[in-house]
PAPA-446677 format. One record per atom (N, C-alpha, C): residue in one letter; x, y, z. Coordinates in steps of 0.1 Angstrom, whole numbers, plus 5000, padded with zeros to 4 digits. Example, Ala and Ser with C-alpha at 12.3 -4.5 7.8 and 13.67 -1.06 7.14 Angstrom:
2
A513249435078/A512349555078/A513249675078/S512849785071/S513749895071/S512950005079/
This chain:
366
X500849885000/X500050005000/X500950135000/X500250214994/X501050344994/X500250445000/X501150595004/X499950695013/X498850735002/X499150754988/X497750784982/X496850704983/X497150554981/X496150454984/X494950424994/X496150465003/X495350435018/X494450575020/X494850715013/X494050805012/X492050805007/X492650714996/X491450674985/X490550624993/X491150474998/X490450335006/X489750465017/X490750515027/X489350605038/X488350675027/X488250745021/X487350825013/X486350725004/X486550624998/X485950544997/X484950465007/X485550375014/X485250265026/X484350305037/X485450405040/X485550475055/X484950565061/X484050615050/X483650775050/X483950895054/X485450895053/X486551045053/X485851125044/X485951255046/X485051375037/X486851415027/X486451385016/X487151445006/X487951625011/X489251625011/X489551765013/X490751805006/X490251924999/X491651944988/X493151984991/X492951995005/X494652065010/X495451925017/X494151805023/X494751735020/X495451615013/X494651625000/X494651564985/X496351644980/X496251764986/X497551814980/X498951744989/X499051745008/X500051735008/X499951555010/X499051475004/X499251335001/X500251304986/X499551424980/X500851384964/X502151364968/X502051514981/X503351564981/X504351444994/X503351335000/X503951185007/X504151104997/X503051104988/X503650974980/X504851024969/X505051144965/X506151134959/X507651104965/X507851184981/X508551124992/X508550984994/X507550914996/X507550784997/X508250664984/X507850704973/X508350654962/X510050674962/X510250784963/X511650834964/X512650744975/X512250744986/X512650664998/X512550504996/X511650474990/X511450344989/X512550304980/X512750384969/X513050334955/X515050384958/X515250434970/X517150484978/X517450574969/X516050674961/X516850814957/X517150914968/X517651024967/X517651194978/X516451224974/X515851294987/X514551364982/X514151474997/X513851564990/X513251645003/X512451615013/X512451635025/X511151565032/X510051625034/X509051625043/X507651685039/X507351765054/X506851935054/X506351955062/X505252015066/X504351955071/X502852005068/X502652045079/X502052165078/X501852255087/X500252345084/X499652385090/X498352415090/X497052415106/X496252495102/X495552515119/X495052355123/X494552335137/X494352215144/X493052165133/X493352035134/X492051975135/X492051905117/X493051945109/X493051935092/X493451835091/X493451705098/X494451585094/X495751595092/X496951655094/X498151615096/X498751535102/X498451495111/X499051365123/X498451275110/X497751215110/X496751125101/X497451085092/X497651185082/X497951185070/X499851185067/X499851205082/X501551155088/X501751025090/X500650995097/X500650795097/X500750705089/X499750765081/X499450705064/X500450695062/X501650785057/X503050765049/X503450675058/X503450665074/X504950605081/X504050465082/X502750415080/X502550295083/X502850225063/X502950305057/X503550235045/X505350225040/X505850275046/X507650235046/X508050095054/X508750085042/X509249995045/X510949985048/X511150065050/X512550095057/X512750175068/X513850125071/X513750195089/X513150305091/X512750345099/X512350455106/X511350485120/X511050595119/X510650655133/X510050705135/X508850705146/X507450785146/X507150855160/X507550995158/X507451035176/X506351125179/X506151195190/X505751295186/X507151405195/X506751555190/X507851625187/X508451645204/X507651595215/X508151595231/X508851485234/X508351375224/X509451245229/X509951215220/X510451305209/X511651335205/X512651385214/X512451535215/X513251605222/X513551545237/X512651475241/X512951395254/X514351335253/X514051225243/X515351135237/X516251155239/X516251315224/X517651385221/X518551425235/X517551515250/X518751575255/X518551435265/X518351285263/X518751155275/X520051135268/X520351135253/X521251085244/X522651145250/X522151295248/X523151395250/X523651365264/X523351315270/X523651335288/X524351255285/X524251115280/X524951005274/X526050995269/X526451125263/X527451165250/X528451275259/X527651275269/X529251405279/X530151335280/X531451465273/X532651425270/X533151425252/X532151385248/X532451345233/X532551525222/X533751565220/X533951625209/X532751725201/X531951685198/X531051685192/X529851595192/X529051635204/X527551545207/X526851555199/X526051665191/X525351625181/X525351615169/X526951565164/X526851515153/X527151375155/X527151325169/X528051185174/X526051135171/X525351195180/X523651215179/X523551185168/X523351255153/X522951265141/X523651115136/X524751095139/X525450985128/X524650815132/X524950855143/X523650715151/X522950725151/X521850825146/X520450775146/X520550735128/X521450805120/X521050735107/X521650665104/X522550545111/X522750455111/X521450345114/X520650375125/X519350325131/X518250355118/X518050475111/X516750505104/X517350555095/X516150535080/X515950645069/X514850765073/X514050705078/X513250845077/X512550845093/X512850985095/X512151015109/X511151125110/X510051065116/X508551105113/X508051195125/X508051335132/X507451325143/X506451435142/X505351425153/X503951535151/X504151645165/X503951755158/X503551885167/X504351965166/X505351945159/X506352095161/X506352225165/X506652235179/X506252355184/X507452405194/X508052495190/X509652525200/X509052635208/X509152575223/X509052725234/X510152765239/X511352615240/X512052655247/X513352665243/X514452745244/X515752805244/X516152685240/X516452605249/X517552445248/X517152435237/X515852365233/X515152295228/X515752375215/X515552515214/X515752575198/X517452585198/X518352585205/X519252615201/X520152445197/X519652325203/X519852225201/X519652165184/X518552215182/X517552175172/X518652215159/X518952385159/X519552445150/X521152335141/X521652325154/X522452215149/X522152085144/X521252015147/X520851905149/X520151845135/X519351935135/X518651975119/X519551945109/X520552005111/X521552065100/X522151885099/X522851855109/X523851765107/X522251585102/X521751605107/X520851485101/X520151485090/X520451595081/X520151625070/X521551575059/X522351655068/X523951625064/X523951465061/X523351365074/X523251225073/X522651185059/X521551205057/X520651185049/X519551135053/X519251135061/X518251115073/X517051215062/X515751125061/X514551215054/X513451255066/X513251345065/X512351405077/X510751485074/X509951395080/X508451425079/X507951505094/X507551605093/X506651655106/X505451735101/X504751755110/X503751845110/X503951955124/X503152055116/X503052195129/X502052295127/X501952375136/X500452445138/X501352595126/X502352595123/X503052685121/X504052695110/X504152775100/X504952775086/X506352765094/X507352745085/X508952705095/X508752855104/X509052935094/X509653095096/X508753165105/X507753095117/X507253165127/X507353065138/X508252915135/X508752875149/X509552955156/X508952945168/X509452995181/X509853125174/X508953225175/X508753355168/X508653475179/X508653465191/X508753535204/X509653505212/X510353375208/X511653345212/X512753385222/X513453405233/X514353435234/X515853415233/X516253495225/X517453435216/X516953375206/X516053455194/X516053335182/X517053355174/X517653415175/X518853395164/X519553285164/X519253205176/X520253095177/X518952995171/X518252995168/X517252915163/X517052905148/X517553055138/X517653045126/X518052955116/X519152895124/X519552785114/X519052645111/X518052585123/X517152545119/X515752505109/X515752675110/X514652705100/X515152765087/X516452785086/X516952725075/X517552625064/X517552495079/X517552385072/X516352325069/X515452315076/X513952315068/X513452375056/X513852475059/X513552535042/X514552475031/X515852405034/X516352385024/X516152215021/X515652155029/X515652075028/X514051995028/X513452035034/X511751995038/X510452075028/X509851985017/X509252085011/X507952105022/X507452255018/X506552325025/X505052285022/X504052225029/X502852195023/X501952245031/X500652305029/X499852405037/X499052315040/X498552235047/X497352195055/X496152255060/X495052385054/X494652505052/X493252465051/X492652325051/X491452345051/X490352435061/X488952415051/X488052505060/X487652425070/X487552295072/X486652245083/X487952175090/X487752215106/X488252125112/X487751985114/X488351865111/X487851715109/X488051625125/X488151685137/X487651645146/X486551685148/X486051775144/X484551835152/X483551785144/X483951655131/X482651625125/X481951525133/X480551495130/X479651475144/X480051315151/X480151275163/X479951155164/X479351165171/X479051025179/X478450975194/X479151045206/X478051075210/X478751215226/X479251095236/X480451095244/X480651065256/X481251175263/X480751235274/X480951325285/X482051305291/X483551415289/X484451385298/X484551515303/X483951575298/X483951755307/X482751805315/X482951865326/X481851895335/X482652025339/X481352095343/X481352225347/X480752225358/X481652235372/X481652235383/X480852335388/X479752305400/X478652425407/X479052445423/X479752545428/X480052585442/X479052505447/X479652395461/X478552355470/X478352215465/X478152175448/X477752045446/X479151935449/X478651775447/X479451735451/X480251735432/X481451645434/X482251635425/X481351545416/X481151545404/X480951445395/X482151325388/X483151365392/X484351275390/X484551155397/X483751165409/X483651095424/X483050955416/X481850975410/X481150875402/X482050785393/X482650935386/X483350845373/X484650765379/X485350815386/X486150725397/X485650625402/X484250565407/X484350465408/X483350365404/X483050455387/X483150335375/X484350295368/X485550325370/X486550345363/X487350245370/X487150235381/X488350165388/X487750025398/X485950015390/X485549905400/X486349765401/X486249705417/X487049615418/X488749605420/X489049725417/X490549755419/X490749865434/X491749795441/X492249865453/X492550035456/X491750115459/X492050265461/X492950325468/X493550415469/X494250435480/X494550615477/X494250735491/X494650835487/X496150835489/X497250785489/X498750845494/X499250825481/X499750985483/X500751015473/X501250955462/X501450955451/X502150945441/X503450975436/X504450895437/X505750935433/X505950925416/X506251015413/X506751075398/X508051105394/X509451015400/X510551035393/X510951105413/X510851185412/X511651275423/X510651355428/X509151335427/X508151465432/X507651335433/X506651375448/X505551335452/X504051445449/X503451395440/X501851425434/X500651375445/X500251495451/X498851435462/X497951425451/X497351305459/X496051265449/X494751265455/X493651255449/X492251255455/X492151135459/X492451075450/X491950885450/X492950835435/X493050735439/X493650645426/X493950495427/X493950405419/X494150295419/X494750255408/X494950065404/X495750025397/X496050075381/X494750165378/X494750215363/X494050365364/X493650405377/X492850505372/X493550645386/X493750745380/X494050825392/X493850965394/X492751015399/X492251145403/X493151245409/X492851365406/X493951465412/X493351605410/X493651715416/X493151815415/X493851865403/X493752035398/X494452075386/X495952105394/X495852165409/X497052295412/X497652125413/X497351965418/X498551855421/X499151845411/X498751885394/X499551875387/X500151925376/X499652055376/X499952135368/X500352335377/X500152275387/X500552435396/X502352365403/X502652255403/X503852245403/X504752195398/X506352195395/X507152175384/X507452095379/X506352015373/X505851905365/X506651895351/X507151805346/X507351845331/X507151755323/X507151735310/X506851675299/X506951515301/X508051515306/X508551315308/X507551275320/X507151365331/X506251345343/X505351285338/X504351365327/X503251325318/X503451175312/X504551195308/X504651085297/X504750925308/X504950975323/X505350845329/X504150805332/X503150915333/X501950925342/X501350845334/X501450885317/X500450795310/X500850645309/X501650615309/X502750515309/X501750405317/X501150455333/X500650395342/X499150365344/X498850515340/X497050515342/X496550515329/X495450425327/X494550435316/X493550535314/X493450595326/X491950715328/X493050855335/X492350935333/X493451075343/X491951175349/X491851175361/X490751295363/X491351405371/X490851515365/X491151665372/X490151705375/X490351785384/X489551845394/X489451975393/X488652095399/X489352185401/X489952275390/X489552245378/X490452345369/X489752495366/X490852555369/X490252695369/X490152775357/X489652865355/X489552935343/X491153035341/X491252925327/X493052975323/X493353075317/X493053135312/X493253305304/X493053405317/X494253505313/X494553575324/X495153755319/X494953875323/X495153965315/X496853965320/X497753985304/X499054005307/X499654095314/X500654075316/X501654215321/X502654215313/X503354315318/X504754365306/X505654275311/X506254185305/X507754165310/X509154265303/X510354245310/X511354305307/X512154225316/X513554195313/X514854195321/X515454295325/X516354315336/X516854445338/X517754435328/X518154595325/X519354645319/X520754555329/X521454525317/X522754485322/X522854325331/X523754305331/X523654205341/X525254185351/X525154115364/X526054135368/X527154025369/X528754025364/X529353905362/X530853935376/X530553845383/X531053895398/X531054025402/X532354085400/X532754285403/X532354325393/X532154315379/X532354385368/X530654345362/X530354505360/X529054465356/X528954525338/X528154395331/X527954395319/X526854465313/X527054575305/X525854635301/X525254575290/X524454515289/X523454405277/X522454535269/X522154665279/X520554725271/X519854645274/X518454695271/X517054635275/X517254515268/X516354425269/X515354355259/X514354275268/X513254345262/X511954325259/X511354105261/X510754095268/X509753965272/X508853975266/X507953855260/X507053895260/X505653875270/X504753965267/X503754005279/X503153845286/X503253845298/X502953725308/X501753715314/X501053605317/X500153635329/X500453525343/X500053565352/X500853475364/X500253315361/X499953275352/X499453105352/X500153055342/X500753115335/X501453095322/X501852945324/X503052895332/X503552815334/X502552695338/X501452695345/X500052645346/X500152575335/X499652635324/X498852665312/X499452555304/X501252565300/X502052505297/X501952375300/X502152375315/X501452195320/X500552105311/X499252205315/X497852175312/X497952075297/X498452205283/X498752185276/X499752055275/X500352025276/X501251915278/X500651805283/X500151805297/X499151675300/X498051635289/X497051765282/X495951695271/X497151635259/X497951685257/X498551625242/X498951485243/X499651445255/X500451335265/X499251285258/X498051285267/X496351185262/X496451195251/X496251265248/X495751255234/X496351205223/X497351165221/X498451135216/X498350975219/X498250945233/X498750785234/X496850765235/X495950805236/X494150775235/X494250735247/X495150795264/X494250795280/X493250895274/X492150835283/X491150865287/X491451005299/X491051165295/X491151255305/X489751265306/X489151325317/X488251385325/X488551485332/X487551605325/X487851715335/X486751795339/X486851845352/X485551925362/X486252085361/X485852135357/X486352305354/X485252385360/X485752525363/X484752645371/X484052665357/X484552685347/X483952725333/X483552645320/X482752695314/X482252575298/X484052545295/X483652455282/X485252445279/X485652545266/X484252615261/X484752695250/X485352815259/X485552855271/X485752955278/X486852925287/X487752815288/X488352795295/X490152865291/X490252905279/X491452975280/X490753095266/X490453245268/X489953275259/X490953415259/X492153445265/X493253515259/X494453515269/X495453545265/X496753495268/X497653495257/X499053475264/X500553465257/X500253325245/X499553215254/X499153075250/X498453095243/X497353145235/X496653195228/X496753095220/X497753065209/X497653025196/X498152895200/X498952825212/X499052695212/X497852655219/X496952705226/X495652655231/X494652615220/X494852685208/X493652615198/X493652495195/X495552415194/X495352315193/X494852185203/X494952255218/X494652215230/X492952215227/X491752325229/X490652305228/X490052235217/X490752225203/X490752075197/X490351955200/X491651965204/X491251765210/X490551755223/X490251845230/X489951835241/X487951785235/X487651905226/X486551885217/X486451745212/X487351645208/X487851535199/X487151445214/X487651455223/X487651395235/X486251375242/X485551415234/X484251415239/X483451345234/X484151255226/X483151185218/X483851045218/X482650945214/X482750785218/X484150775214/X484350765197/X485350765190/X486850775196/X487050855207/X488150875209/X488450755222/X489750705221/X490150615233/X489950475227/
């Protein structure tokens, strides 16, 4: 089978709705795919376009038809990997091209979904990283909410990021994923995993907790996650309740998520508060100080914060974790969920957040 094939058979069989942006970046897989199959060079593919247009999908299509090595991540357990590798590689001359040469030894083509750079490491890592696995011949498929040249676009320090998004451009053709209808929200069977909490009533999660976990041993004590202990409401052998502030008001991060899903089949939150928050100005001070002698840098400008930000970040990161592996979240919020983040810094990565959260509400998913 090939990715146009498997395109057809959904639109035929399946009853996938026909859509022309993604009719276009399927040419632009199977021509990749032909190429790779057949051990010519060929550019890799990056489709990029708003939530909801099939790019993950139509990312799978290509990677479940190769037949040569490769790799399917998504873009947090990638970068997880990269800096476990790197810790691996202290000492070595040159870590990420020691990085690049060994993974294409392992793979032809490496596939991953969500491309989205917030953070410094992560962009200044990438810039090199890009470059030298291209250098390999390593062919590279992603998707993102975002054309190359507005990753990590508020950035601090993007200059050290440029040359990433200049190896994309020279190497990755550009394909728009631009349709009108987002293709999660076409209709299915409702299943309820969002509730809108009323001061005074009891929890409605209380219920779902113990359909979820009948027959299995409860217990409220703590949860160990690596080096943090996480208080919990209740939890058992697959299922485990928690407020929002147990785990996303503390310094929780990406791999935390990834362990958490690792263990529970179901996730309930509690307590989630209404996430949009009016910014403030950030700035660093002028200058900085290096022992006796102080360095004058000039301003530069943050951009505008609100105190949950880092919150928010979590949040986001826990629905993708789900969403991504199909746990089952449940969530009890103060507000509807079209109202749960409606301005902020997060702004543009929450659309793809209230997405699937929308995706999540229906039988279909899980």
């Amino acid at each position: 089978m090939t990715p146009a094939a498997l395109y057809l058979q959904a639109l035929q069989r399946e009853g996938f709705v026909a859509d022309a942006a993604q009719a276009s970046a399927v040419s632009a897989l199977e021509r990749c795919f032909e190429a790779v199959q057949q051990g010519r060079a060929v550019q890799g593919v990056y489709l990029w376009g708003p939530v909801g247009r099939g790019k993950t999908w139509l990312m799978d299509l290509f990677h479940r038809c190769l037949e040569v090595p490769s790799r399917r991540q998504h873009f947090h357990h990638f970068m997880a990997w990269v800096h476990q590798r790197l810790f691996q590689l202290v000492g070595i001359a040159d870590p990420l091209q020691a990085l690049a040469q060994a993974l294409a030894q392992d793979i032809r083509v490496l596939c991953f979904d969500e491309l989205f750079v917030t953070d410094i490491g992560d962009a200044i890592i990438l810039g090199r990283l890009f470059q030298a696995l291209f250098e390999q011949g390593v062919v590279l498929v992603a998707t993102s909410n975002q054309p190359p040249d507005q990753l990590y676009a508020d950035g601090f320090n993007r200059e050290r990021f440029l040359p990433a998004i200049a190896a994309i451009e020279q190497h990755m053709q550009r394909v728009a994923v631009a349709g009108d209808q987002d293709h999660r929200l076409h209709p299915g069977a409702q299943l309820q995993r969002y509730w809108v909490s009323e001061a005074g009533t009891a929890s409605a999660l209380a219920a779902v907790f113990c359909q979820l976990s009948a027959g299995e041993t409860a217990t409220e004590l703590p949860l160990q996650i690596g080096t943090r202990h996480v208080t919990v409401i209740r939890r058992s052998e697959r299922v485990i309740w928690c407020d929002f502030s147990h785990l996303c008001d503390q310094a929780l991060a990406a791999t935390d998520f990834m362990a958490l899903c690792d263990r529970y089949s179901a996730i309930l939150v509690s307590a989630v508060p209404a996430l949009g928050g009016q910014q403030r100005a950030g700035r660093i001070a002028r200058g900085t100080e290096d022992a006796a002698q102080r360095v004058i840098a000039g301003d530069r400008e943050l951009p505008a914060l609100s105190p949950r930000d880092d919150s928010v970040r979590r949040f986001i990161a826990l629905v993708d974790e789900c969403y991504d592996r199909r746990i089952a979240l449940y969530l009890e919020a103060a507000v509807p969920l079209e109202a749960l983040y409606t301005e902020g810094y997060l702004s543009f990565a929450f659309r793809r957040t209230l997405s699937r959260l929308q995706e999540m509400q229906l039988q279909r998913f899980a």
